[in-house]
DRENTIVEX-414172 format. One record per residue (C-alpha): residue number from 1; x, y, z. Coordinates in steps of 0.25 Angstrom, whole numbers, always signed. Each point is the difference from the previous one (the first is absolute). Layout:
<recs>
<i->NUM	east->X	north->Y	up->Z>
...
</recs>
This chain:
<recs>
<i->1	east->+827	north->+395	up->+430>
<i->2	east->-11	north->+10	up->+5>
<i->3	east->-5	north->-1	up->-17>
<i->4	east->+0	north->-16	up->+4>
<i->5	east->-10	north->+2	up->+13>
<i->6	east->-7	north->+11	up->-7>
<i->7	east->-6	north->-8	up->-10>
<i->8	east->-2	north->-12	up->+8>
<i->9	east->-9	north->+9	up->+8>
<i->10	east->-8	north->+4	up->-11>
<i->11	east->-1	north->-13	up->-6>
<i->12	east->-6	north->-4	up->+14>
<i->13	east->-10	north->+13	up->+0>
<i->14	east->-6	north->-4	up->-15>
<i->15	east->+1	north->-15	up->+6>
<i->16	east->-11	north->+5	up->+14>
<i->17	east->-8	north->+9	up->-12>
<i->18	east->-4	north->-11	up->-6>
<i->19	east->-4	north->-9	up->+9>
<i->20	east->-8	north->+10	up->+6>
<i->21	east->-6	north->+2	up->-13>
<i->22	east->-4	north->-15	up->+0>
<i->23	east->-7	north->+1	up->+13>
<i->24	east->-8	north->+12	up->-6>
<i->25	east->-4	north->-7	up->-13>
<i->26	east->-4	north->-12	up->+8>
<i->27	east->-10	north->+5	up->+11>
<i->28	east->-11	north->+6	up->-11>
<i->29	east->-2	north->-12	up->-6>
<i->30	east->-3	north->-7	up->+15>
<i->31	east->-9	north->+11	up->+2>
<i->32	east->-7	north->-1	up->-13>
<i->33	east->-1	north->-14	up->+1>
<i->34	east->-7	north->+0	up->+13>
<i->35	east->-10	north->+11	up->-5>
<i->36	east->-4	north->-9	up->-13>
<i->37	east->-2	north->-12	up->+10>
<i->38	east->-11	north->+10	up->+9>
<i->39	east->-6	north->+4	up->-13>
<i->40	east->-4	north->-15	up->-5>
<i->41	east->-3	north->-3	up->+12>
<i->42	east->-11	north->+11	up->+2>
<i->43	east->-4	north->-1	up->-12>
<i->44	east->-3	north->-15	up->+2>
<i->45	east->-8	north->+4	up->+12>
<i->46	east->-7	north->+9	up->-6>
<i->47	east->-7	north->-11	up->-7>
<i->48	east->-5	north->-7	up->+12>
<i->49	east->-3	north->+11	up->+10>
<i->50	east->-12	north->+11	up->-2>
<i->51	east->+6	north->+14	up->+3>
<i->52	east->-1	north->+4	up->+14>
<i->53	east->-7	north->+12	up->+0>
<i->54	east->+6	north->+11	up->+13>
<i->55	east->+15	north->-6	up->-3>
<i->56	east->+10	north->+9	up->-9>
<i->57	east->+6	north->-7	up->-12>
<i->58	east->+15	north->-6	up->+5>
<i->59	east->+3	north->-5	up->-15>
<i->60	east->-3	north->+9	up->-9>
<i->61	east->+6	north->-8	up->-13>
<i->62	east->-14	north->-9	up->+4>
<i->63	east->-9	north->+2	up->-12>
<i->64	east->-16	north->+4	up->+3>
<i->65	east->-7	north->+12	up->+9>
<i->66	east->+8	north->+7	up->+10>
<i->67	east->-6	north->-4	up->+14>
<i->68	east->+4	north->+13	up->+5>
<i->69	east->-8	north->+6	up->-9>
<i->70	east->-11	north->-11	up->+1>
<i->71	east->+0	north->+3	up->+15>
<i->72	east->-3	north->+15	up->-3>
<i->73	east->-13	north->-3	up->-6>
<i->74	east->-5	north->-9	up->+10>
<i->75	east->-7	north->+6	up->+12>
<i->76	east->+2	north->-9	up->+13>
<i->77	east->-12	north->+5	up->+8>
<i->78	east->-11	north->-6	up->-10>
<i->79	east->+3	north->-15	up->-1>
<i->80	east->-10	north->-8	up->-9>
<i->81	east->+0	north->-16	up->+0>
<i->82	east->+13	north->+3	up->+9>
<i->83	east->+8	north->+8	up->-11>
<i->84	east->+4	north->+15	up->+1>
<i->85	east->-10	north->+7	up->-9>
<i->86	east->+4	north->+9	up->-12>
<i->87	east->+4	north->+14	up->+3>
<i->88	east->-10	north->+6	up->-9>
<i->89	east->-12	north->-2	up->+9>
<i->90	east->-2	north->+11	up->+10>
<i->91	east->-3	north->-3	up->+12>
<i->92	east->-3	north->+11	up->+13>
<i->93	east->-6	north->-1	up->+13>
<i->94	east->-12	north->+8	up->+5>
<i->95	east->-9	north->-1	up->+13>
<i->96	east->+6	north->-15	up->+2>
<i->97	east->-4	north->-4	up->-15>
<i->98	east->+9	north->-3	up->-12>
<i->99	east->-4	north->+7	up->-13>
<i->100	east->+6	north->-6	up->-12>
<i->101	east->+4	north->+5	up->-14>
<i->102	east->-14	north->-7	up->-9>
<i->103	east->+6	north->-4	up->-11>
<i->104	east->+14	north->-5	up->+2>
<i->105	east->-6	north->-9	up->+13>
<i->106	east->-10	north->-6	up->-8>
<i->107	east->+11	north->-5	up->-12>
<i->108	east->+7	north->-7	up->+12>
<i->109	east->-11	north->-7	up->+4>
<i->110	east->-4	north->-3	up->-13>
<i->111	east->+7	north->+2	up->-12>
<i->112	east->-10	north->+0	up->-11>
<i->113	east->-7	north->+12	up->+7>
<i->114	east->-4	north->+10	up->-10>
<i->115	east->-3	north->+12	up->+5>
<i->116	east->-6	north->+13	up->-7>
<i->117	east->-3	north->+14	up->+4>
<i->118	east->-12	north->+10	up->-1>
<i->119	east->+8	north->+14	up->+1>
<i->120	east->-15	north->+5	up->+0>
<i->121	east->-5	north->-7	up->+11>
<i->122	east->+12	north->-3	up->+6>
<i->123	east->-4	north->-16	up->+1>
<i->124	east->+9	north->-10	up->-2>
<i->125	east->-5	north->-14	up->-4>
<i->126	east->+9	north->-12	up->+2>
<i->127	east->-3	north->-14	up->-6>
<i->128	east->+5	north->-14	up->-1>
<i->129	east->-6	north->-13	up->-3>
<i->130	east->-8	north->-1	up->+12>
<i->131	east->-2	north->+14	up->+4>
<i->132	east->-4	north->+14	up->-2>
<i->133	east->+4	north->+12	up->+11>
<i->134	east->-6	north->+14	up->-2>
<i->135	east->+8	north->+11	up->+7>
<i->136	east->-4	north->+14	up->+0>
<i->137	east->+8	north->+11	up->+4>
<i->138	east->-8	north->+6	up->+15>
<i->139	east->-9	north->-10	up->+1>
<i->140	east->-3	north->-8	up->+14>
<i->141	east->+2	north->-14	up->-5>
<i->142	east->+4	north->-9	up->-13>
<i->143	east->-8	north->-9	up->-8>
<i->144	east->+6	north->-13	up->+0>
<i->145	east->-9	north->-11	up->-8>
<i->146	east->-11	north->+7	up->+3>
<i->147	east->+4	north->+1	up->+15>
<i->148	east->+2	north->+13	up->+7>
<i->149	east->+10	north->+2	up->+9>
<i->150	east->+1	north->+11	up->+10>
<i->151	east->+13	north->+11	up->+2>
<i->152	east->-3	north->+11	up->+9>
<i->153	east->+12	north->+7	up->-5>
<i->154	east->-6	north->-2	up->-15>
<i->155	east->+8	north->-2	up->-14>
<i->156	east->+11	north->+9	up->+1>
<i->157	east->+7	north->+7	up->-13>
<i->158	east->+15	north->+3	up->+4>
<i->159	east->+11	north->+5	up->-9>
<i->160	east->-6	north->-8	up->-12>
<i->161	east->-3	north->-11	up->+9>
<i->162	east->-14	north->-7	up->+3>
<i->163	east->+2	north->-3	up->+14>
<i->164	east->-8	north->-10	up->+7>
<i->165	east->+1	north->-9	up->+13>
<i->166	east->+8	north->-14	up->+0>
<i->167	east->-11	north->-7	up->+6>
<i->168	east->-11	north->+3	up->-10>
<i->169	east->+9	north->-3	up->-13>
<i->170	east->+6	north->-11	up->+8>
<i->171	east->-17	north->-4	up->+4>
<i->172	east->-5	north->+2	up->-15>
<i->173	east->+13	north->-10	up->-6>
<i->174	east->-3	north->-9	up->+11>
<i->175	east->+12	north->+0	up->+7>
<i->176	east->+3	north->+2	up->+14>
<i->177	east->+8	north->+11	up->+8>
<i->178	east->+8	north->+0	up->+12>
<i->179	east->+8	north->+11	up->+7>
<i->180	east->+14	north->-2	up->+9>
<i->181	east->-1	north->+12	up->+9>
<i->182	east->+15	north->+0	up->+4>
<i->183	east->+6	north->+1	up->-14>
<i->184	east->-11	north->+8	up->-6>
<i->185	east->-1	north->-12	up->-11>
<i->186	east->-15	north->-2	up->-6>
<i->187	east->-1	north->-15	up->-6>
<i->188	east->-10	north->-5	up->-12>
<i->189	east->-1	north->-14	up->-3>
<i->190	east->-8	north->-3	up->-13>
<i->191	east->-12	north->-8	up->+1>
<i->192	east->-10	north->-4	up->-12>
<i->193	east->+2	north->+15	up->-9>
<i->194	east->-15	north->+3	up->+3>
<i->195	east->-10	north->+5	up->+11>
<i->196	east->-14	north->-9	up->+0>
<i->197	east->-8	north->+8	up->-10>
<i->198	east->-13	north->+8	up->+8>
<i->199	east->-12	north->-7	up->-6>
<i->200	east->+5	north->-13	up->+7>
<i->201	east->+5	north->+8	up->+14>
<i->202	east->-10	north->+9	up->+2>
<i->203	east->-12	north->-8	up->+6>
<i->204	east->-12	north->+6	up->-8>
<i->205	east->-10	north->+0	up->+11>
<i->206	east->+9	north->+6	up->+10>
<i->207	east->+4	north->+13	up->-11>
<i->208	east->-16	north->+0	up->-5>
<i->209	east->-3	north->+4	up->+15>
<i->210	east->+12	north->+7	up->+4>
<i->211	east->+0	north->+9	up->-12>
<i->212	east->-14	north->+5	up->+2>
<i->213	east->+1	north->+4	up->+14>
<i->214	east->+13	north->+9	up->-4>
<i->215	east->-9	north->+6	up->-10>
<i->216	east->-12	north->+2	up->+9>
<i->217	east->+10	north->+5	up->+12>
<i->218	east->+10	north->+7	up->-7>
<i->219	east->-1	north->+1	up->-14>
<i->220	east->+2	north->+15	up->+1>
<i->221	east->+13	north->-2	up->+9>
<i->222	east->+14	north->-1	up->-7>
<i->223	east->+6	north->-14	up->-2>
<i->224	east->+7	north->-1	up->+13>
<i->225	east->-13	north->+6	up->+7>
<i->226	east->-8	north->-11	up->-8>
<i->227	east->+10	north->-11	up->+3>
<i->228	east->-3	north->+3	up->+16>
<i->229	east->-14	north->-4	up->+0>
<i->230	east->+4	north->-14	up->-7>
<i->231	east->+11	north->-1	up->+10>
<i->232	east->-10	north->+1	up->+12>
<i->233	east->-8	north->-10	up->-8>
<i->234	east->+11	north->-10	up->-1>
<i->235	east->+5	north->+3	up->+14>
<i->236	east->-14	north->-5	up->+5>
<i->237	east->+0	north->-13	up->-7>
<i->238	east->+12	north->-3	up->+4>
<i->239	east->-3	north->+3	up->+16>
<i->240	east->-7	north->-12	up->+8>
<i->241	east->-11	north->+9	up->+5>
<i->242	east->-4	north->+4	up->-14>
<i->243	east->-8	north->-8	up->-12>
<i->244	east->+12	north->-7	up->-9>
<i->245	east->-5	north->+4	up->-12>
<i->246	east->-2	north->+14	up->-6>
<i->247	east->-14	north->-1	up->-3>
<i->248	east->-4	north->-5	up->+14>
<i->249	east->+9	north->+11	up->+6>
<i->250	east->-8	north->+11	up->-10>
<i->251	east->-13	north->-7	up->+6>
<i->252	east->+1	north->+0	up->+14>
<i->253	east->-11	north->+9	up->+6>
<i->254	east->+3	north->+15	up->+3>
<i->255	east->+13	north->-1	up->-8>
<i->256	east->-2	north->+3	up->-13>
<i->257	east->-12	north->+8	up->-5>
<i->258	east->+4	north->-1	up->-15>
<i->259	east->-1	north->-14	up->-1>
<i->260	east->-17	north->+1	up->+5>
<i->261	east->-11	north->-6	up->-9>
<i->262	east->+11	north->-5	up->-12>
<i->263	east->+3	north->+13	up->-3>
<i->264	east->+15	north->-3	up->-1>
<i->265	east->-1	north->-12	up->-9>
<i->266	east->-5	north->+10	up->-11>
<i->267	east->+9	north->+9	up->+1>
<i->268	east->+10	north->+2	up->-9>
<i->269	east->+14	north->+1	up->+5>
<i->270	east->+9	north->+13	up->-4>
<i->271	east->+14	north->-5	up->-8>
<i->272	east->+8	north->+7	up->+10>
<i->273	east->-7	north->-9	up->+11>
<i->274	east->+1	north->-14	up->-6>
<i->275	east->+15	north->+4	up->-2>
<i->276	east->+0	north->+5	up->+15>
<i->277	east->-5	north->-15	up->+4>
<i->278	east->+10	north->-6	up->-9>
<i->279	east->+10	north->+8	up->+9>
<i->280	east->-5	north->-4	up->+13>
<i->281	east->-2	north->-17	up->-4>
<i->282	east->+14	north->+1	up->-6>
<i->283	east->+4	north->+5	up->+15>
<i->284	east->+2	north->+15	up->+0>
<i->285	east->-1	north->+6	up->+12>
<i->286	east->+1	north->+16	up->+3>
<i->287	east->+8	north->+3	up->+9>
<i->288	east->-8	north->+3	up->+12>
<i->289	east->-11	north->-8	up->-1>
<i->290	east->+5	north->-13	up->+2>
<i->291	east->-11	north->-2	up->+13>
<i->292	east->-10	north->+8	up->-5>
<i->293	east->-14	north->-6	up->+1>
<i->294	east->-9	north->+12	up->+2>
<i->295	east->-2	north->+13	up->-11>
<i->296	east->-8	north->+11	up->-1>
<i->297	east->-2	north->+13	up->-5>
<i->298	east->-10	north->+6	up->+10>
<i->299	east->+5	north->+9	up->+11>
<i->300	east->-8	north->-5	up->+11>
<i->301	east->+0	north->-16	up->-3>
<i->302	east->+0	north->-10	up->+8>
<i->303	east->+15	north->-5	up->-2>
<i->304	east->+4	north->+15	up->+2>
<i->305	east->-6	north->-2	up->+13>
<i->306	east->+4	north->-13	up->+4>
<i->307	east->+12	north->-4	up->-7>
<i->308	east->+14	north->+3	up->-4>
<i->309	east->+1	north->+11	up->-11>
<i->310	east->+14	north->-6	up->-7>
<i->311	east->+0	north->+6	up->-15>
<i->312	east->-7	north->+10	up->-9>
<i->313	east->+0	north->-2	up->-17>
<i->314	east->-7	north->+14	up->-5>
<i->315	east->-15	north->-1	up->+4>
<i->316	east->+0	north->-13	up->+10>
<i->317	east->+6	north->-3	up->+13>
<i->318	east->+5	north->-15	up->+4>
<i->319	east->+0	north->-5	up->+14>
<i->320	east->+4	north->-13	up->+8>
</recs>
């Protein structure tokens, strides 16, 4: 009898091990079912979507780039046309301005940029279809179709880099540049690929004039002291109670001696001056002298007796 129940027992244990087993058997097959479902049905999407650049990759049977590893290579504080822009442009901030990384900006805003470099010189010379950028390294300003534009904190060389400001490059490729202050976000949006060239900015009379008095003022000066006397010449025209051109301003009586008896319509104008009076046409502005209307170089000059001295550029003095 105990032999009887004994093996009825066992027949019973054998009977639960094996359904058990069937349970077991069962539930990988569900679970892989339902993976292959997900897997077809991300891959399906993958061909309707772009990638969204910033999210990790949740199926990662999905065939193409990772957008984790996408998002690595994208920098969030640069957006161009509204899209984060590639990790390979450097970007820092100094005195307020962004400096870019040259080369890599450049390719963003315009892919068939071909760039080459001068070790010698350290100049580097971008062109495209419609435009030609000179960059040397520690110079005041780049050349941009024959324009010049102005950067007090000059064409940098960092780690390999040349380093320029945003709004120039942005300036020379014709695009336009905004800030958000409360994420720290600079923004480009593209515009025609190309500054105006100078020869159709620049208004020749106004350069023919300017150029010469910088020469005749200040042609000994540096280029930010020669830049001065044409940014007190500009600031006239502009003022109400001043001539509004620069050759009416140059000859106004008892304000400019140089211009006297034609003698600075001969006069030839020294390279560093007419650049000096591209820089001040194409709005550059050292810092200081943004109501100056007055310099001299005397030590007992009228202005120094009378008015407001605000600046001083090696050998002149400004004043408001």
């Amino acid at each position: 009898m105990k032999r009887k129940l004994f093996s009825t027992a066992l027949c019973a244990f054998a009977l639960l091990l094996l359904m058990g087993a069937g349970v077991v058997s069962q539930q990988p097959a569900a679970v892989l079912a339902e993976e292959e479902s997900v897997i077809q049905t991300g891959a399906a999407l993958a061909h309707d979507t772009q990638p969204l650049y910033g999210m990790s990759a949740a199926i990662p049977a999905v065939a193409g780039p990772d957008p984790l590893k996408l998002a690595q290579n994208r920098r969030d504080d640069l957006l161009i046309d509204g899209e984060s822009a590639p990790a390979d442009i450097v970007m820092n901030r100094q005195n307020g301005v962004s400096y870019v990384s040259l080369a890599p900006m450049a390719k963003v805003l315009d892919e068939t940029t071909a760039v080459s470099w001068d070790a010698g010189t350290q100049t580097a010379v971008l062109k495209t279809e419609k435009l030609e950028l000179t960059a040397k390294v520690g110079q005041l300003y780049l050349i941009a179709n024959g324009r010049y534009l102005y950067l007090p904190d000059r064409v940098q060389l960092t780690d390999g880099q040349v380093m320029v400001p945003l709004w120039a490059l942005a300036q020379a490729y014709d695009a336009s540049v905004g800030w958000e202050a409360s994420t720290g976000t600079a923004t480009v949006t593209r515009g025609s690929g190309a500054i105006l060239p100078g020869d159709e900015y620049y208004d020749s009379n106004t350069l023919f004039w300017l150029s010469r008095v910088i020469t005749a003022e200040s042609g000994n000066q540096v280029l930010e002291g020669q830049m001065g006397v044409g940014i007190v010449v500009m600031n006239r025209v502009k003022n109400p109670h001043y001539p509004d051109t620069v050759e009416g301003v140059l000859a106004q009586k008892n304000q400019f001696s140089t211009y006297r008896s034609g003698r600075l319509a001969e006069r030839e104008p020294r390279q560093s001056s007419v650049i000096a009076a591209k820089l001040v046409l194409d709005g550059g502005m050292v810092s200081g002298l943004e109501d100056a209307l007055y310099f001299d170089s005397a030590v007992n000059s009228w202005a120094s007796r009378h008015k407001e001295c605000i600046a001083v550029i090696e050998d002149h003095k400004f004043y408001h």
